[in-house]
Backbone as CSV, one residue per row, in Angstrom:
resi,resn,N_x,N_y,N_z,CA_x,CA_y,CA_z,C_x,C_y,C_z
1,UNK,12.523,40.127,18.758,13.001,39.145,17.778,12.121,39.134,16.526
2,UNK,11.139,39.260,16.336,10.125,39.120,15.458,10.099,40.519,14.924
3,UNK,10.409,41.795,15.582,10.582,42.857,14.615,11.925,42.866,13.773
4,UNK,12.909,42.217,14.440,14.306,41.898,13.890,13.511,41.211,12.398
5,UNK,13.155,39.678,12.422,12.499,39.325,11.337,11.862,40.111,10.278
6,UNK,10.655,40.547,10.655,9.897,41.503,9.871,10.524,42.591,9.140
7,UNK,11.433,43.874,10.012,11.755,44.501,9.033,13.353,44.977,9.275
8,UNK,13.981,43.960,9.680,15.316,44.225,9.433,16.012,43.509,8.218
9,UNK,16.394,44.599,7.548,17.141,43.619,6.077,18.505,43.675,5.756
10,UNK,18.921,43.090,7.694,20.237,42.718,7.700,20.197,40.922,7.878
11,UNK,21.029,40.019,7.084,20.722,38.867,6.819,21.519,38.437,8.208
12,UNK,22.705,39.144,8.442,23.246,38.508,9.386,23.066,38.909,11.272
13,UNK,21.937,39.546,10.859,21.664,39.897,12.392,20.360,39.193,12.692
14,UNK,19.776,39.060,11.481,18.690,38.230,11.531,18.902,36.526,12.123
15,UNK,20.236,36.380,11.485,20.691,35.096,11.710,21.105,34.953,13.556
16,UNK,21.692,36.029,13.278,22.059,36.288,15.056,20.769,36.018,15.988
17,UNK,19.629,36.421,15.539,18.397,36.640,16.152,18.081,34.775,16.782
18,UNK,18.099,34.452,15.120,17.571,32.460,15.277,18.841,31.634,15.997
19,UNK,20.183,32.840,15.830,21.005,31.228,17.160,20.725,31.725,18.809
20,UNK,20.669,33.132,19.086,19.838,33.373,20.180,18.981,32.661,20.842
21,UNK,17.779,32.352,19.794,16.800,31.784,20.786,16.799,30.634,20.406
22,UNK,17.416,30.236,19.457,17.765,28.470,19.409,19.151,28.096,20.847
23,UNK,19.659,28.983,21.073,20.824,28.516,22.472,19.709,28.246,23.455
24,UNK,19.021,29.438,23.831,18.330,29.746,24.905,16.977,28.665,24.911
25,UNK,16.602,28.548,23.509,15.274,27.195,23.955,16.267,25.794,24.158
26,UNK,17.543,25.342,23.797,17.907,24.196,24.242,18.397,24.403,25.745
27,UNK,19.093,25.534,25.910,19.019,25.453,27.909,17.707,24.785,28.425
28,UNK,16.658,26.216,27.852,15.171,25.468,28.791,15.247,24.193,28.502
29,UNK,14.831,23.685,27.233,14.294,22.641,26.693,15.081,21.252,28.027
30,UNK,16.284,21.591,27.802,17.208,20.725,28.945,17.190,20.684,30.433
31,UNK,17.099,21.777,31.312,16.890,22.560,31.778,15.434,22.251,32.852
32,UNK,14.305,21.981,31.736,12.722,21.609,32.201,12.577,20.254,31.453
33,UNK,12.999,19.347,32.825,12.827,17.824,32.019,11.398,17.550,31.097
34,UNK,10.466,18.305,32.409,8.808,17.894,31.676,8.513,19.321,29.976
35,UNK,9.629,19.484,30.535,9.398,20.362,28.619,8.480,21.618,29.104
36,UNK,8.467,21.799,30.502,6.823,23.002,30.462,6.746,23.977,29.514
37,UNK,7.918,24.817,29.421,7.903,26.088,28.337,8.213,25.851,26.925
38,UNK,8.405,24.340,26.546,9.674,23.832,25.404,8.796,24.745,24.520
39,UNK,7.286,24.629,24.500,6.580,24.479,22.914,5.985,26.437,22.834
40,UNK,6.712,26.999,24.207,6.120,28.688,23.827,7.297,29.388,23.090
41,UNK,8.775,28.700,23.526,9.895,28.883,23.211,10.345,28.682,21.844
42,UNK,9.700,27.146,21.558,9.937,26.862,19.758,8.804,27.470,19.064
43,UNK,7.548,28.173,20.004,6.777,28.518,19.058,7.510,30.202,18.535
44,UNK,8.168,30.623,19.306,8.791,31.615,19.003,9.796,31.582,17.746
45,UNK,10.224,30.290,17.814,11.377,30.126,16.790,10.276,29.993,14.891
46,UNK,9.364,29.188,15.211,8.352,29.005,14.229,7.906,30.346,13.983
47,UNK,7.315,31.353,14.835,6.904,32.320,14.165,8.064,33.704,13.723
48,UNK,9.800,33.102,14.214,10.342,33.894,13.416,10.595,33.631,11.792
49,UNK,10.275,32.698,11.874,10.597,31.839,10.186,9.756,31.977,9.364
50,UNK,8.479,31.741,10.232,6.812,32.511,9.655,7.176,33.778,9.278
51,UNK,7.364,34.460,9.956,7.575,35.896,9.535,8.270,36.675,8.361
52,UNK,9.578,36.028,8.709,10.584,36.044,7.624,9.975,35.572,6.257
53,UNK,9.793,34.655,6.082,8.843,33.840,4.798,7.976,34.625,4.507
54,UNK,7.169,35.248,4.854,6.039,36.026,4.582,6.370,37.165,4.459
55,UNK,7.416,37.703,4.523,8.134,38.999,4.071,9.316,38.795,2.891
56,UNK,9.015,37.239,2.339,10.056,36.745,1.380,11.803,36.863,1.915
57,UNK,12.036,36.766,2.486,13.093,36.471,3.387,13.552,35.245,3.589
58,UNK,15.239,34.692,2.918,15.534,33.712,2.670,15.584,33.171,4.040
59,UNK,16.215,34.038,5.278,16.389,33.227,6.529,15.769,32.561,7.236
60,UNK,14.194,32.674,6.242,13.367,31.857,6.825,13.586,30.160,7.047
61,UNK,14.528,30.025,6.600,14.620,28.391,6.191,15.799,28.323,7.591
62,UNK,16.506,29.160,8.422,17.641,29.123,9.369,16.784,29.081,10.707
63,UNK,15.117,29.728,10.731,14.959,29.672,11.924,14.261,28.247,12.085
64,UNK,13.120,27.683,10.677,12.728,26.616,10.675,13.421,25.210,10.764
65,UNK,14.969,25.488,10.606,15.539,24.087,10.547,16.321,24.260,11.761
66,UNK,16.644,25.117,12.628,16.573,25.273,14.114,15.519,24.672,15.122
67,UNK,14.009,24.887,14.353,12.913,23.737,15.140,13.409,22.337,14.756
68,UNK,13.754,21.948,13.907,13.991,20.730,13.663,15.391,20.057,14.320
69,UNK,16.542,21.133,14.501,17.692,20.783,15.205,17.252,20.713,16.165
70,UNK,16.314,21.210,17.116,16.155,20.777,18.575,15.043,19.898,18.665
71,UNK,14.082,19.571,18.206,13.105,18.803,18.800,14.277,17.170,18.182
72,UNK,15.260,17.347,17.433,15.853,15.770,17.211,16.905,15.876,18.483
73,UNK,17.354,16.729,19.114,17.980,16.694,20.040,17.525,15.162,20.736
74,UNK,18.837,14.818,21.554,18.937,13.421,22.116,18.630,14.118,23.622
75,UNK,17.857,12.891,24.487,17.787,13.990,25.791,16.855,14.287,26.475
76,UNK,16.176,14.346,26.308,15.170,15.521,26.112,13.850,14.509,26.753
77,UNK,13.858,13.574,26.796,12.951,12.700,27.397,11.234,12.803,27.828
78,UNK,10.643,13.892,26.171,9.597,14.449,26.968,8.305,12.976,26.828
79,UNK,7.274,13.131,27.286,6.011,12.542,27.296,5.585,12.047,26.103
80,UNK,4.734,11.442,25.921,3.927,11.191,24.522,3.159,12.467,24.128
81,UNK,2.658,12.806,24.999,1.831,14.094,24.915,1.919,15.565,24.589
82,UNK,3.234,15.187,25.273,3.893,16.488,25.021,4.570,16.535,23.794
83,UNK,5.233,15.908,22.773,5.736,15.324,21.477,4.273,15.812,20.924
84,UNK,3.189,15.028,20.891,2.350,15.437,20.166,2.096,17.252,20.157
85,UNK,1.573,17.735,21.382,1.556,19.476,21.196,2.295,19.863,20.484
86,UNK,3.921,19.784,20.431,4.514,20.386,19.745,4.818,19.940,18.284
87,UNK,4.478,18.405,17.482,4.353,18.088,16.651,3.381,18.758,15.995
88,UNK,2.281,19.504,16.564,0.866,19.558,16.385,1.054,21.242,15.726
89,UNK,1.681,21.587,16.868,2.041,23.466,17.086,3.102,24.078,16.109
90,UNK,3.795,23.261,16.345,5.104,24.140,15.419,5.487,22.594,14.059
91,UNK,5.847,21.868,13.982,6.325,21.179,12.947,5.543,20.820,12.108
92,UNK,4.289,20.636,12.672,3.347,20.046,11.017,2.995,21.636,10.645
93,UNK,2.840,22.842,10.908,2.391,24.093,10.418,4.279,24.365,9.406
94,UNK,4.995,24.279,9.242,6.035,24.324,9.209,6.456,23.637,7.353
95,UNK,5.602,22.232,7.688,5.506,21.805,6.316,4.632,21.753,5.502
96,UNK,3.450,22.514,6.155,2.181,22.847,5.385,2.322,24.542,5.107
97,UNK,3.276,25.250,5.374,3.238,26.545,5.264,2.459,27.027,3.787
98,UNK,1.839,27.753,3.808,1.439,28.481,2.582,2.361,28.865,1.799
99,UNK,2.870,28.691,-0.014,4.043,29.295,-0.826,3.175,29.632,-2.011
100,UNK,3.752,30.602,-2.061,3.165,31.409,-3.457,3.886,31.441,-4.974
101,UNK,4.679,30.366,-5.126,4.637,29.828,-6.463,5.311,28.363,-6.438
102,UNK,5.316,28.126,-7.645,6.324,26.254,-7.825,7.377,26.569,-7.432
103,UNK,8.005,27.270,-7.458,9.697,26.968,-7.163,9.765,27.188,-5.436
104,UNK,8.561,28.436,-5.205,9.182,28.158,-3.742,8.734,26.728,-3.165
105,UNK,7.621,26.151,-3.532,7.114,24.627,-3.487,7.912,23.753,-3.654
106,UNK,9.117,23.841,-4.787,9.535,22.794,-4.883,11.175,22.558,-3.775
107,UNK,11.207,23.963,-3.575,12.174,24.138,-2.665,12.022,23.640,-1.354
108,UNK,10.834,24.166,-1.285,10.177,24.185,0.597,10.358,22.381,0.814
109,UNK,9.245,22.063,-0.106,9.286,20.277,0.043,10.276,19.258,0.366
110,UNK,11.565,20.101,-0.597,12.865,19.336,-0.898,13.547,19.330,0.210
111,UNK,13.173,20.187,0.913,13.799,20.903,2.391,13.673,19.926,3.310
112,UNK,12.153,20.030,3.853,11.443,19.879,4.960,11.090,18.412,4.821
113,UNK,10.486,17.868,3.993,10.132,16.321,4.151,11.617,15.301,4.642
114,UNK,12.388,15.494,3.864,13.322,14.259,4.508,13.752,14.668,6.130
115,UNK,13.782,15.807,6.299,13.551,16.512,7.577,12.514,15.936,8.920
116,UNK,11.265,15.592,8.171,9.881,14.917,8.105,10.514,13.536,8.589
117,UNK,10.947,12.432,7.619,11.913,11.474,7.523,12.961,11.122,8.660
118,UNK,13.926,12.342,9.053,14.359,11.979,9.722,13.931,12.210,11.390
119,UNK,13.309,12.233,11.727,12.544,12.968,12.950,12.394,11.453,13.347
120,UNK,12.380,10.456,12.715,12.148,8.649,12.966,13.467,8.098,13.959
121,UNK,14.972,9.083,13.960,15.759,8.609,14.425,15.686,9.724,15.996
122,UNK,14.824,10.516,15.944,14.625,11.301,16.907,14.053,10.169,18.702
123,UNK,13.717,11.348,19.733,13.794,10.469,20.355,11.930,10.722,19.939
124,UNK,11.308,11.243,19.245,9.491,11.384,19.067,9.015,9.989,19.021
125,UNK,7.890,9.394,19.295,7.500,8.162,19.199,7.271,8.349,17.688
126,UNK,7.477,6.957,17.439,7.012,6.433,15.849,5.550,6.560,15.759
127,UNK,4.227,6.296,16.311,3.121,6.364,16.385,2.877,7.902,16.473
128,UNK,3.651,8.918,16.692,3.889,10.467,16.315,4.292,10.761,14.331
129,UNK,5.009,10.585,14.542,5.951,10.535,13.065,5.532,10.574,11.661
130,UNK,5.094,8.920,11.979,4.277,8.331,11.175,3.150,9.037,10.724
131,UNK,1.956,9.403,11.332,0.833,9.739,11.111,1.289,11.019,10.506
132,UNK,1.930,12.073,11.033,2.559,13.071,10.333,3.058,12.934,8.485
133,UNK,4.006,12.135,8.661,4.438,11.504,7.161,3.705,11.492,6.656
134,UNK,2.590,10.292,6.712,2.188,10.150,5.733,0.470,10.994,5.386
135,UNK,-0.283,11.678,6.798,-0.823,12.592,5.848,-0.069,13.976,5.424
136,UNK,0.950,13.928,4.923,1.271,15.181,4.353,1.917,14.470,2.858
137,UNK,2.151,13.213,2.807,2.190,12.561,1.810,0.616,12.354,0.897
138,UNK,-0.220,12.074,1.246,-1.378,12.568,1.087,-1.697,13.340,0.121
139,UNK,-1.663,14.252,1.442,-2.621,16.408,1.319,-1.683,16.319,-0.025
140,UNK,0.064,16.084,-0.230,0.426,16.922,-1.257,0.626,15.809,-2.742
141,UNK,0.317,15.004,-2.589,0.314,14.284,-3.880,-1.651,14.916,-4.371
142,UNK,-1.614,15.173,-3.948,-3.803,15.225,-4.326,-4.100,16.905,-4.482
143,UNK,-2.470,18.002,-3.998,-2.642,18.904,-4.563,-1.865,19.304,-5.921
144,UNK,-2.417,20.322,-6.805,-1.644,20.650,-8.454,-0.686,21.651,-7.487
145,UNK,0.656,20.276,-8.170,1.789,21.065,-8.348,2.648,20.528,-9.342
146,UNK,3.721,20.446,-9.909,4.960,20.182,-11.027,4.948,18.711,-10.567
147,UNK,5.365,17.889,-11.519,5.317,16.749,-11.858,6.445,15.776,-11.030
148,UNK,7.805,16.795,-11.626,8.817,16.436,-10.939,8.601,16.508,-9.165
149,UNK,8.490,17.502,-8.854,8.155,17.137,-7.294,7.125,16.146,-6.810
150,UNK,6.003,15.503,-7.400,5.476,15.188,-7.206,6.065,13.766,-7.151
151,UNK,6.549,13.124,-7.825,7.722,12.113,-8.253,9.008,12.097,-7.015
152,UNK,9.177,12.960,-6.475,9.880,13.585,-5.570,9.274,12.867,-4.086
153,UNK,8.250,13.506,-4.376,7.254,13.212,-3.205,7.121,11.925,-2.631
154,UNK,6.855,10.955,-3.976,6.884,9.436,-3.941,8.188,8.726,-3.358
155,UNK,9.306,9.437,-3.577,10.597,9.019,-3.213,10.571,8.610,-1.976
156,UNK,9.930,9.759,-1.321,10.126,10.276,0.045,9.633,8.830,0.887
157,UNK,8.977,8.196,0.066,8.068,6.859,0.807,9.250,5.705,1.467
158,UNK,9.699,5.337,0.094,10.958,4.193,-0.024,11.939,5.222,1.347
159,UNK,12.124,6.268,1.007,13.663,7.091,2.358,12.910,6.952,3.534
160,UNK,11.603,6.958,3.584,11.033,7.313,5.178,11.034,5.091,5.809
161,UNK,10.614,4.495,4.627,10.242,3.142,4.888,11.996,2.914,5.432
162,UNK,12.785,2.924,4.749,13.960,2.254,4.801,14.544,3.014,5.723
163,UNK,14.185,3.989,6.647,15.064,4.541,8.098,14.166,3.968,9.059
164,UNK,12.950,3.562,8.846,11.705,2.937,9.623,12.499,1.049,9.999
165,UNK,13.215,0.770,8.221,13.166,-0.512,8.888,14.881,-0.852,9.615
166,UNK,15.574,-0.014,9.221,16.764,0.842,10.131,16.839,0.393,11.626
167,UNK,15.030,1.007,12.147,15.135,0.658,13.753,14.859,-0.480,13.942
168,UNK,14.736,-1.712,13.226,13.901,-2.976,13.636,12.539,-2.820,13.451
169,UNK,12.117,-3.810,13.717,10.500,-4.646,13.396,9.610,-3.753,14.065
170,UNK,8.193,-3.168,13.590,7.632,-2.316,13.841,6.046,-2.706,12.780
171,UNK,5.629,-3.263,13.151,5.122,-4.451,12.404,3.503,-3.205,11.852
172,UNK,3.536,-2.998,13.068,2.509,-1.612,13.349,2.301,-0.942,12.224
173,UNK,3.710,-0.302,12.828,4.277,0.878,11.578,4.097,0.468,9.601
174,UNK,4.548,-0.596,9.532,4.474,-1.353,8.183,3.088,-1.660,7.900
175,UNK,2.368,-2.002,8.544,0.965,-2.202,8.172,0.223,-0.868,7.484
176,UNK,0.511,0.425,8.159,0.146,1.789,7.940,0.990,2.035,6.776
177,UNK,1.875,1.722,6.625,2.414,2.582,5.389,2.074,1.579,4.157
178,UNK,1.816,0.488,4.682,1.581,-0.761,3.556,0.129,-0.151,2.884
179,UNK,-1.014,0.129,3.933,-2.187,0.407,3.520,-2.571,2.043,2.647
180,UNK,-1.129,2.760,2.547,-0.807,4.519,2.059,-0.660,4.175,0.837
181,UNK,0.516,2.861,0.423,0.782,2.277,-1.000,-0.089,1.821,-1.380
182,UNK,-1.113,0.841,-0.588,-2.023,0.537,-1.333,-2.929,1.747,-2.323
183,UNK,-3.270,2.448,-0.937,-4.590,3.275,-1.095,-3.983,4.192,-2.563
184,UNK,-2.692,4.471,-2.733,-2.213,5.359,-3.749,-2.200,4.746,-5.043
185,UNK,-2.001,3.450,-4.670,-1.960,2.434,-6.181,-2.908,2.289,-6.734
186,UNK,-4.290,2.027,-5.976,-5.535,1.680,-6.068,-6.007,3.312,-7.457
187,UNK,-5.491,4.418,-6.370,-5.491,5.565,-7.144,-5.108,5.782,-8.444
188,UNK,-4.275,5.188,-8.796,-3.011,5.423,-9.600,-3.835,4.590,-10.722
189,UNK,-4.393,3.720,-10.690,-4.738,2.217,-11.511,-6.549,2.547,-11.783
190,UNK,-7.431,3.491,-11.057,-8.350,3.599,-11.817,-8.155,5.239,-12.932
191,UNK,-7.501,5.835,-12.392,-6.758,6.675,-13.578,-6.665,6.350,-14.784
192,UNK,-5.497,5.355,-14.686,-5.365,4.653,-15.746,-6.102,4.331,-16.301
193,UNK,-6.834,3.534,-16.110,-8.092,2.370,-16.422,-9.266,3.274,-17.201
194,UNK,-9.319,5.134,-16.666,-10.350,5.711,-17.391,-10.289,6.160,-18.723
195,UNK,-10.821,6.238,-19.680,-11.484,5.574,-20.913,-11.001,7.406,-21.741
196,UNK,-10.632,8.603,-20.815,-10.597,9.539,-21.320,-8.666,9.833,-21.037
197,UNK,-8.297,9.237,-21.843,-7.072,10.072,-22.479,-6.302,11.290,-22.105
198,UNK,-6.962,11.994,-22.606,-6.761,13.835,-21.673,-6.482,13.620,-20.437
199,UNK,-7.585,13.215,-19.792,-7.566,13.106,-18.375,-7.399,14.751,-17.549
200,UNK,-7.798,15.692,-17.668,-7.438,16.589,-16.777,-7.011,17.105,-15.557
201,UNK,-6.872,17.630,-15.213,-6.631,18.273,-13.534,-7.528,17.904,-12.848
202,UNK,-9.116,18.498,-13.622,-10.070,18.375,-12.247,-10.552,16.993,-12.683
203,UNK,-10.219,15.969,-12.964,-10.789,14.195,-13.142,-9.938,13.489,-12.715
204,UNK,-8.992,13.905,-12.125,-8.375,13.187,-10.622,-7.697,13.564,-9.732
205,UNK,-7.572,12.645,-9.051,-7.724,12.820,-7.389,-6.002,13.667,-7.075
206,UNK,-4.973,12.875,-8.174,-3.457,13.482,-8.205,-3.182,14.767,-9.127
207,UNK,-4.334,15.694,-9.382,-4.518,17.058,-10.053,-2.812,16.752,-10.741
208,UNK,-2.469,15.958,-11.616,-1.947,16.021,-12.792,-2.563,16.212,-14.170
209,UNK,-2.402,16.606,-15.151,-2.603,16.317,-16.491,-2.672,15.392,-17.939
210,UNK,-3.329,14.749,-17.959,-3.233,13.422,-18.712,-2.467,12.362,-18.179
211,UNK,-3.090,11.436,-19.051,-2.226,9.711,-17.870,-1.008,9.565,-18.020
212,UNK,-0.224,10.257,-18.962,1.188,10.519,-19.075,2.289,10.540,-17.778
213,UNK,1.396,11.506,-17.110,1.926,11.403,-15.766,1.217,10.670,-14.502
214,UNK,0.390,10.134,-14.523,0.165,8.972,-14.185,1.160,7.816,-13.646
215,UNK,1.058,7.344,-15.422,2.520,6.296,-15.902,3.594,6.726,-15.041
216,UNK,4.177,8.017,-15.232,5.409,8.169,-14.533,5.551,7.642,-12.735
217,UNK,3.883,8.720,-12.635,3.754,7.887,-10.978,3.366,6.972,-10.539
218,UNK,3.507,6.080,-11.386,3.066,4.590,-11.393,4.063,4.004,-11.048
219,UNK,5.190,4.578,-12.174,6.684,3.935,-12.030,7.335,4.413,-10.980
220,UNK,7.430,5.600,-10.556,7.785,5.913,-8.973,7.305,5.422,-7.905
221,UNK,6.330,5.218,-7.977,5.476,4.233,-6.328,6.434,2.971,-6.565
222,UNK,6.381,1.949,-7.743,6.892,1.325,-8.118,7.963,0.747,-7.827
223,UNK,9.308,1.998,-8.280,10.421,1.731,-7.538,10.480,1.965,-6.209
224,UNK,9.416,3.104,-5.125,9.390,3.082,-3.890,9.142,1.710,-3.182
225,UNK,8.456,0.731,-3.797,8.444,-0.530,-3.309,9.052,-1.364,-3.551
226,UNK,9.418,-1.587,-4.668,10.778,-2.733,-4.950,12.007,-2.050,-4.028
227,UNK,12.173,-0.923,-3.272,13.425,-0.396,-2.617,13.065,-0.848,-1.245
228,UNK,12.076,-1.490,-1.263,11.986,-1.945,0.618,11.569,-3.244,0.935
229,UNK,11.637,-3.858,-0.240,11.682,-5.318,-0.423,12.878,-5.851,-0.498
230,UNK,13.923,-5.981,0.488,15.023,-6.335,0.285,15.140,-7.540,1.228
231,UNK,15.886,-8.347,1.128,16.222,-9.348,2.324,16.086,-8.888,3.565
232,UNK,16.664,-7.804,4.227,16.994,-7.021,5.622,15.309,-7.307,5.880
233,UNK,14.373,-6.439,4.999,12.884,-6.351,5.204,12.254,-7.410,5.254
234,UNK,12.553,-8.387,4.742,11.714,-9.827,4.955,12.236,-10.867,5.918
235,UNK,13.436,-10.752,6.824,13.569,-10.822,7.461,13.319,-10.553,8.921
236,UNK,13.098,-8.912,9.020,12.054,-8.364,10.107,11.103,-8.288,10.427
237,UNK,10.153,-8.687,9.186,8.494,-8.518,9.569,7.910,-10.287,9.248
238,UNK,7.220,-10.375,9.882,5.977,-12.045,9.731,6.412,-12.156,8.188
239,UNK,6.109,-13.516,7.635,6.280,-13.938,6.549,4.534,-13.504,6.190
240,UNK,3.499,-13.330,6.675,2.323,-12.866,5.909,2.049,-11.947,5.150
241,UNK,2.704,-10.544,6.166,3.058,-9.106,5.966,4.108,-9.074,4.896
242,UNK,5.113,-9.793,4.928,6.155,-9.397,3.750,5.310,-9.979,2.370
243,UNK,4.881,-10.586,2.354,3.951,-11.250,1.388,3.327,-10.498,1.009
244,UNK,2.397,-9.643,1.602,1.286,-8.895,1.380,2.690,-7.207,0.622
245,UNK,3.834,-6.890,0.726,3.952,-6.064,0.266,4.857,-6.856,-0.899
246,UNK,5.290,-8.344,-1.399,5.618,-8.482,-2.517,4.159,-8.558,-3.362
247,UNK,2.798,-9.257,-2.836,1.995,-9.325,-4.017,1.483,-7.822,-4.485
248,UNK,1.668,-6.613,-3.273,1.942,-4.920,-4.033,2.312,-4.671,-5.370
249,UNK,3.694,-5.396,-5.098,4.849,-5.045,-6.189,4.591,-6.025,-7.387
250,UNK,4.156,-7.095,-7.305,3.567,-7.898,-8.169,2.323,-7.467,-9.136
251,UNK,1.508,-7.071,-7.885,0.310,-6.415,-8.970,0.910,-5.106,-9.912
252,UNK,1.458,-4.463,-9.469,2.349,-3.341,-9.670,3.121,-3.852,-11.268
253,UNK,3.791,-4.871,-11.128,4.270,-5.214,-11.946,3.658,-5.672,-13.507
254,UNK,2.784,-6.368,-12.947,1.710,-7.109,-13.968,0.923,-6.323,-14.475
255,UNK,0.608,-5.141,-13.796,-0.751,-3.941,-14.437,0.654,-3.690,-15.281
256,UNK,1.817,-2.953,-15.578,2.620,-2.386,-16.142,3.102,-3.267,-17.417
257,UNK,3.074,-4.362,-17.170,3.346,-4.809,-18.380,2.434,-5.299,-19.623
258,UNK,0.869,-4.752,-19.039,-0.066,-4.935,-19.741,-0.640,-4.051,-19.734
259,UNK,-0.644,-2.960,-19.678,-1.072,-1.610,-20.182,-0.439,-0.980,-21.129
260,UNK,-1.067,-0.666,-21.682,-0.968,-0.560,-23.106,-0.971,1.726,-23.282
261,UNK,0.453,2.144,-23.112,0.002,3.546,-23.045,0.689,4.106,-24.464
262,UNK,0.489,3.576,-25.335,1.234,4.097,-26.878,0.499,5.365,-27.370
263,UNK,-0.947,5.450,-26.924,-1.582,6.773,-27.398,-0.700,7.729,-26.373
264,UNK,-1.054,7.521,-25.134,-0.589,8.799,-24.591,0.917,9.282,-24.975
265,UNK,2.088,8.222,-25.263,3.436,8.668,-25.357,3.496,8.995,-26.942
């Protein structure tokens, strides 16, 4: 299967290759309640996509979203533990893959994160998920890439929060993502606040270019939080906690209408 990948540059036998062992890992996967072989089987599927990708090969994206069609499979009833190995093994390597320019970056991202996102309606524990989300929300806002994705990126917060509050009260869960907005705002606001204009790549932490874009991701976190402040949300969580993510959006609000960015625009 993996020489099929590597150097066959037939698209549709290649494809043949990833529903093969995507049939054959959901037998096992079904098959072995405790999952024993699930994660040698999908690691097979991961390193045909690896492969493919690294030989620039579009089908790489048919064997990787095959890992993702089966680990959301309903069913499947594995362990905590076992969710983690294979969260660990094949899906977080998957959205950290190495790409060798912006477009395949902006592609890969656009792909795989709401992907990321939806894995919440899976049967994976949320205390899995989560931690996933959001350090890769993180790692990729703090690496230089295009602006627009990066803005992109922020989206991803408000789509992942609002399928989170989808399942009910998770009070847990909201506290962690409450403290990601913070920690990014906090970011976002001594940026601002610094005294140099330019602002370069290497003088902050979101390797953008002047506070220009900043501003923009100021206003994207922004609307990521006014989108999960809705009635439904303050209804599900303690009246302390919902509090604590309107005075967010408040501070949010109030730095914006008193900052003053006429040099930079």
């Amino acid at each position: 299967f993996l020489v099929v990948m590597d150097s066959c540059n037939h698209v549709e036998h290649q494809n043949r290759a990833i529903a093969a062992v995507q049939e054959g890992c959901m037998l096992v996967m079904r098959e072995q309640g405790d999952g024993a072989n699930s994660l040698e089987i999908l690691r097979l599927l991961f390193d045909m996509g690896s492969t493919s990708q690294k030989r620039k090969k579009s089908c790489y994206h048919g064997a990787y979203q095959a890992v993702f069609s089966i680990v959301k499979s309903l069913g499947l009833g594995y362990s905590t533990s076992k969710w983690e190995e294979i969260i660990e093994n094949v899906v977080r390597p998957i959205i950290e893959a190495e790409l060798d320019s912006s477009d395949l970056e902006d592609e890969h991202y656009r792909t795989y994160l709401p992907q990321i996102c939806s894995l919440l309606k899976s049967e994976i524990p949320v205390e899995i998920t989560l931690p996933l989300f959001l350090h890769n929300i993180r790692s990729l806002l703090s690496r230089e890439m295009a602006l627009p994705l990066k803005l992109y990126i922020i989206s991803q917060c408000s789509e992942f929060g609002l399928i989170l509050l989808s399942l009910g009260p998770d009070e847990s869960a909201w506290e962690k993502l409450l403290s990601v907005f913070k920690d990014l705002w906090q970011q976002l606001q001594n940026g601002l606040k610094c005294e140099d204009l330019s602002l370069s790549v290497e003088e902050n932490v979101f390797k953008v270019a002047g506070k220009a874009c900043l501003v923009e991701m100021s206003l994207a976190l922004q609307q990521a939080v006014a989108a999960l402040c809705t009635p439904t949300f303050q209804s599900n969580l303690r009246d302390s906690l919902t509090m604590e993510w309107v005075d967010l959006l408040e501070s949010m609000v109030l730095f914006a209408m008193t900052y003053d960015n006429t040099e930079e625009e």
